[in-house]
N, C-alpha and C positions, 0 to 999 in steps of 0.2 A: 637914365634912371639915376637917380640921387643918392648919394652913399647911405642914408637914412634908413630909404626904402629899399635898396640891397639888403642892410643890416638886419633889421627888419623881416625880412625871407629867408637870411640864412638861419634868422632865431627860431622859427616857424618850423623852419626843417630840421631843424638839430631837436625841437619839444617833438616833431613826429617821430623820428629816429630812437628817441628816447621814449617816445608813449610805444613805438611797435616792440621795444625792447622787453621793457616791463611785461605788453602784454605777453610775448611769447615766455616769458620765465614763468607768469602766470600759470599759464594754460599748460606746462610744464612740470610744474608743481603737484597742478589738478589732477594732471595724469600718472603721474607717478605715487599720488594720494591714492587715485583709484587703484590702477594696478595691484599696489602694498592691500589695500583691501581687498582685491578681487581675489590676491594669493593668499590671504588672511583664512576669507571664508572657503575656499576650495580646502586648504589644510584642515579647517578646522569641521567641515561638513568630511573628506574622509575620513580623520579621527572620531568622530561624531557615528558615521557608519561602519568604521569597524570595531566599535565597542558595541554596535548593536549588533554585528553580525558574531562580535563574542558571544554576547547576550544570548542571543536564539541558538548557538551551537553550544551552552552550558543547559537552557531550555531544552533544547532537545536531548542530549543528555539523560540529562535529568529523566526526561521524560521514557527515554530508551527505558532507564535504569527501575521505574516504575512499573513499565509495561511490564520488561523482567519477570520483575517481582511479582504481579499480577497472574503473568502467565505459568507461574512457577507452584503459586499459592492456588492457583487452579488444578493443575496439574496434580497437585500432590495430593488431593482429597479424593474421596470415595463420590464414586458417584451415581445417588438414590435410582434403583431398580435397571441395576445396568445387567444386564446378562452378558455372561462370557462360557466360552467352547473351548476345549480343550486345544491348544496349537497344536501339540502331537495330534492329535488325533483329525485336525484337516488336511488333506492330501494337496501338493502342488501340484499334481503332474499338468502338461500339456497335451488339450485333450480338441479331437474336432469333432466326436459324435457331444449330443446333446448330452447335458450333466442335470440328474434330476437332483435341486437339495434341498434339504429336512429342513431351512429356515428361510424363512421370506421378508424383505431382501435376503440372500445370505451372505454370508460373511467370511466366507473363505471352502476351499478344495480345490477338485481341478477345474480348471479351468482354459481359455482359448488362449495360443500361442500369442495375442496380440491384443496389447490393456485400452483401456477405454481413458480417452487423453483426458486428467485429471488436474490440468495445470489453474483450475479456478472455474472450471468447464463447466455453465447452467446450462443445461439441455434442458429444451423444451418437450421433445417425447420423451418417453418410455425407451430404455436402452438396453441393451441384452447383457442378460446376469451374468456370461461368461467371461463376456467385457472386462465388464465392473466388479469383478473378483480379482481378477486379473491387477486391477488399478490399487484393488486394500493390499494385495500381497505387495505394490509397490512405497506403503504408506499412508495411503490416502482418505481420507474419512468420505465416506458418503451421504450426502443425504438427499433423504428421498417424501413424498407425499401425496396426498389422497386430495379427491375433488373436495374430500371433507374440511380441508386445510384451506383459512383463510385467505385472501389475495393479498391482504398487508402482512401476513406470515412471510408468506411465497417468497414476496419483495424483500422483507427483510434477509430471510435465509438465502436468498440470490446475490443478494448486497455482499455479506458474510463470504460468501465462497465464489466469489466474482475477485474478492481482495485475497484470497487463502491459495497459492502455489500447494499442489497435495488435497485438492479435496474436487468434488465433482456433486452437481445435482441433477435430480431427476425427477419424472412422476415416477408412484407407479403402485397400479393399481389393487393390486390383492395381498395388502400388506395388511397387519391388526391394527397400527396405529395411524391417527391423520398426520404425524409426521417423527419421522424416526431417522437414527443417523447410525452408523457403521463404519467400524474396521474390521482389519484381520480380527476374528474372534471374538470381538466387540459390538455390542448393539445396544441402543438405547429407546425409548418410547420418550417422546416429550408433549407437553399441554400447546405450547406455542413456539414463539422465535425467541420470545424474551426468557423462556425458561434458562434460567439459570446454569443447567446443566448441556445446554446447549453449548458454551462457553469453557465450560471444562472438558466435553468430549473434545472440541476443537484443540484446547491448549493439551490435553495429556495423548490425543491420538494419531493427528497431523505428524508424519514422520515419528510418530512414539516408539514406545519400547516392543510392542508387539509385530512391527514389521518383518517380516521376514526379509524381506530387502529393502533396507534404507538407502536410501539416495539413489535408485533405479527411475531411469526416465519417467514424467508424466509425460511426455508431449512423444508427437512422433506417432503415436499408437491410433486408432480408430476415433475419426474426428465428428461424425454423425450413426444417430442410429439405424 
């Protein structure tokens, strides 16, 4: 081989030596480009989500602080053709013979040693009044309805006290209105679901001031009629 043609080869190797140089600092580069953005965007997408997760916990908030108010401005009004019974004058005691009472559903006296579980409870039958007197003396509002009460009432008022901890539904059948609701000493007639008053019996009697026992178990008590 001729010193030319040596020379020649070692030049060839030293440009490949120098091309695989370059390319690795290249592809080096690239990579450390991407990396610097791949850590760019994950920084910037958590920042990104927890200013939305500020976002939705000032939303809710807010929202809390609304409902509040809502439930509050319910609460504190009178509410059209409500009947009330004197508290003195319903009896607590614990009782196992049958209790006959002067209002249908009623609304408080004695009643069975053992409340009718109110934790948001629709019953599909008819439940027994001893129960369910048992359940207002624990807070709880009741409501109740007639075959005369619409199927999208029904759903509705089920929806309602399916979400409400303190309140319990039922039918039942020999009551004056197509659908009526109840506490200790409280009772209302209403037109529909959407009645209005529907909305403030909930907000002023769900654990209200008429309890005789606030914060006494719903659960645990009598789970079917």
């Amino acid at each position: 081989m001729s010193f030319d043609r040596r020379t020649r080869i070692e030049q060839m190797r030293k440009a490949d030596r120098a091309r695989d140089r370059r390319t690795r600092v290249l592809v080096i580069s690239l990579s450390a480009v991407v990396v610097a953005g791949l850590v760019s965007f994950g920084a910037y997408t958590l920042i990104d989500r927890s200013e939305a997760s500020a976002d939705q916990k000032a939303a809710d908030a807010k929202n809390a602080e609304q409902s509040e108010a809502e439930k509050k401005e319910l609460a504190d009004g009178p509410i059209q053709g409500e009947k009330t019974w004197d508290a003195k004058k319903l009896t607590r005691n614990h009782v196992t013979e049958t209790v006959s009472y002067p209002m249908k559903p009623p609304v408080g006296g004695d009643h069975s040693p053992v409340w009718m579980n109110c934790d948001g409870d629709v019953y599909k039958k008819a439940i027994p009044d001893m129960n369910a007197v048992h359940a207002l003396e624990h807070g709880s509002v009741w409501v109740t309805y007639t075959d005369k009460a619409s199927a999208a009432d029904v759903d509705k008022l089920a929806d309602r006290v399916a979400k409400t901890p303190y309140s319990l539904m039922s039918p039942y059948t020999d009551q004056a209105g197509s659908i009526m609701l109840s506490a200790w000493g409280k009772q209302v007639t209403v037109d529909s679901a959407d009645d209005r008053r529907v909305a403030q019996f909930f907000a002023k009697y769900v654990q209200g001031p008429q309890t005789p026992e606030p914060g006494a178990a719903c659960t645990g008590g009598q789970a079917a009629p």
